[in-house]
N, C-alpha and C positions, 0 to 999 in steps of 0.2 A: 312122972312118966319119963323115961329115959329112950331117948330119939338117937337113934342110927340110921346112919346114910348109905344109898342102896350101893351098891359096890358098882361099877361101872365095869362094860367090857373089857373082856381078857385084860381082869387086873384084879388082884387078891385083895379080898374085903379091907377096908382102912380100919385099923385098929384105936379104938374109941374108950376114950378114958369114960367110966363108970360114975363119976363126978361130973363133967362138964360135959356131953355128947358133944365134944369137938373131937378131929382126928388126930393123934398123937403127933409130938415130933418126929418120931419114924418115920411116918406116911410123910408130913410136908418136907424134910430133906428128903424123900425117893420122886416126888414131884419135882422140886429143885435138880437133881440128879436129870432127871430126864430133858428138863428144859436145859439143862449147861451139856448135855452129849448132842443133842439137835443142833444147838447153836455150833457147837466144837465140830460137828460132824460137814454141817456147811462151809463152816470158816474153810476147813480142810478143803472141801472141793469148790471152792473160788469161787461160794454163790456173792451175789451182788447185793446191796440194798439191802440188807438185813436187817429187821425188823420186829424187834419182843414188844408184844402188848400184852401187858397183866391184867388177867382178867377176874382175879381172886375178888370176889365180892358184888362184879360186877355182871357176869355170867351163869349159869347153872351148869351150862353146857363146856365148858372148860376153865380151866386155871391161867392156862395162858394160849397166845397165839402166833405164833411165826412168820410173819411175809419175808418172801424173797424173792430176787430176780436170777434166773439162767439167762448166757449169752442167746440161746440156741434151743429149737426142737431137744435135739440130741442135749444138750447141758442139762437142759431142767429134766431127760430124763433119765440122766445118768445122778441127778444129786436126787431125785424120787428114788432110786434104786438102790442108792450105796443109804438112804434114811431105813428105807424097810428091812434091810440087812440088819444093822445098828439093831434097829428095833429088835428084831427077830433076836441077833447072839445075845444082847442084853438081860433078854427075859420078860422083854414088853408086853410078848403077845405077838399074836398076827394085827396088824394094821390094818383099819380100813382105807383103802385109795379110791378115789376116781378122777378121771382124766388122764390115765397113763398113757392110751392108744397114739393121744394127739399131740401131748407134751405141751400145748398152748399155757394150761391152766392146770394144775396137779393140785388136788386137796389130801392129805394124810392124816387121817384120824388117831391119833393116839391116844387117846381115851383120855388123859387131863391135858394135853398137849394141840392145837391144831396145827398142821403147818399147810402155807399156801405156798405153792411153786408159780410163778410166771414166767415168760417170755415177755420182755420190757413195756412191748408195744402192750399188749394183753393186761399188765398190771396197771399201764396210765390209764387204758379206756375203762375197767372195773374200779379201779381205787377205792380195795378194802380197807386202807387205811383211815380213811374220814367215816366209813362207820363210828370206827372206835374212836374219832376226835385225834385223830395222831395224824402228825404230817410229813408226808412223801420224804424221805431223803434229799432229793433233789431241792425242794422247796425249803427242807431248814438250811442248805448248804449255801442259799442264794440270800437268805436272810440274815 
């Protein structure tokens, strides 16, 4: 029986070698591709604490995950904005968001990609990072 994986939103089915039902190197470098423009994309707008957790094998629900911090309301939602952009000219798709109204806490779905935006205060008291067993910025910096 040969198993194929369901395609995820706004994003073209992963092309699936007929031997192994795994997804081709095409598909994992356009996954690769995405997670190094998000990263390149923040670096660009001065986010803070930047943060890849790979989540290949560990998740169902993405490949990988983003945390970062903005200075500011306005910071975090000015680097949610120039991401969706990105996404959009790229060819990603439409993104799902939520949080944009408040800028506290910004979630961006990119369908193998998650990215989490904070405001500083907002990232110490949630600290998604120790879900995933990764530790704060701050904390490897002092150790």
């Amino acid at each position: 029986m040969n198993r194929k994986t369901a395609p995820r939103a706004q994003q073209a089915p992963a092309r699936v070698s007929p031997a192994s039902g795994e997804p081709s190197q095409d598909d994992q470098s356009r996954i690769t591709t995405l997670e190094e423009r998000i990263l390149g994309r923040l670096d660009e707008d001065k986010a803070q604490d930047v943060v890849f957790i790979d989540l290949k094998g560990k998740s169902p629900v993405a490949d990988g995950l983003i945390v970062a911090s903005g200075r500011s309301h306005r910071h975090v939602g000015a680097l949610a904005d120039h991401l969706l952009r990105l996404l959009k000219e790229q060819g990603y798709g439409r993104a799902r968001v939520e949080g944009l109204p408040h800028c506290d806490w910004v979630l961006i779905d990119a369908g193998d990609v998650i990215v989490h935006l904070f405001r500083p205060e907002v990232r110490s008291f949630y600290n998604i990072e120790k879900i995933w067993s990764v530790e704060p910025p701050a904390q490897r910096a002092a150790s």
